[in-house]
C-alpha positions in Angstrom: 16.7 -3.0 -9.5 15.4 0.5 -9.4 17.4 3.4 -8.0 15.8 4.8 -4.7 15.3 8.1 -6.1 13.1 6.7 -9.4 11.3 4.2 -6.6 10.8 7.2 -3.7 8.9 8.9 -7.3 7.4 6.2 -8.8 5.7 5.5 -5.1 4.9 9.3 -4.8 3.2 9.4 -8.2 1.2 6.2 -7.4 -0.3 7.3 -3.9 -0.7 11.2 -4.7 -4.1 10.5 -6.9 -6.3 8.4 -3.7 -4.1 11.2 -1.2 -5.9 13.9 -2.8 -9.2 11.8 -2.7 -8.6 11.6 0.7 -7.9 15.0 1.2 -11.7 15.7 -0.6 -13.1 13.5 2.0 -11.8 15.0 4.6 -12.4 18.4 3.7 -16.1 17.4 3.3 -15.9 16.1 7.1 -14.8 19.6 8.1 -11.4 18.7 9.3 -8.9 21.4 9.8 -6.9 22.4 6.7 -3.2 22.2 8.6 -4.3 18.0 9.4 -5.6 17.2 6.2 -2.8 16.4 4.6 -0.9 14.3 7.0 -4.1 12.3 7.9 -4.5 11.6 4.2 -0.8 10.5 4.0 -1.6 7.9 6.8 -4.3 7.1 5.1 -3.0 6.2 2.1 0.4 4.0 3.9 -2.3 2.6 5.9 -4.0 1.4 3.4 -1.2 0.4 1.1 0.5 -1.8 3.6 -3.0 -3.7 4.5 -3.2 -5.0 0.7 0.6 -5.6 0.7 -0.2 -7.5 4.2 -3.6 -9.5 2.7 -2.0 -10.4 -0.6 0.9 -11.9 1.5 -1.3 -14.0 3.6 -2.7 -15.3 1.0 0.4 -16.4 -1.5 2.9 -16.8 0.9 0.6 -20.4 2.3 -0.2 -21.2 -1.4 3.8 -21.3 -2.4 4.9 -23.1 0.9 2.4 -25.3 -0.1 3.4 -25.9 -3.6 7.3 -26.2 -2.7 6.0 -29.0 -0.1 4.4 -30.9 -2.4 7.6 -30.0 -5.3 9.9 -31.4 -2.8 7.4 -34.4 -2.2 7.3 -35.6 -6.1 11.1 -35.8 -6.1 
């Protein structure tokens, strides 16, 4: 298992390239410089935790099915 501290930077690493995206976007948009970042950090969790979420609803039915159907052939 990874330490917190190499996770907390692995994590910080990963999200700082579509945060700074973000931050472009919403530059273009006009909104103030003192938000930008903190919206973009939303953003980006906000984001990050719907694909977490979707991927989960989608393999978390296909393996209770597949353990149903393990526990079936025995």
């Amino acid at each position: 298992m990874l330490s917190p501290i190499v996770l907390g930077l692995l994590m910080a690493f990963i999200f700082n390239v579509p945060m700074k995206h973000m931050e472009k976007q919403l530059e273009k948009v006009k909104v103030p410089k003192s938000f930008r970042r903190g919206i973009a950090i939303l953003g980006v969790l906000f984001i990050f935790i719907a694909i977490m979420v979707a991927i989960s609803w989608i393999i978390v039915p296909t393996l209770a099915n597949t353990v149903v159907q393990l526990g079936e052939s025995f």
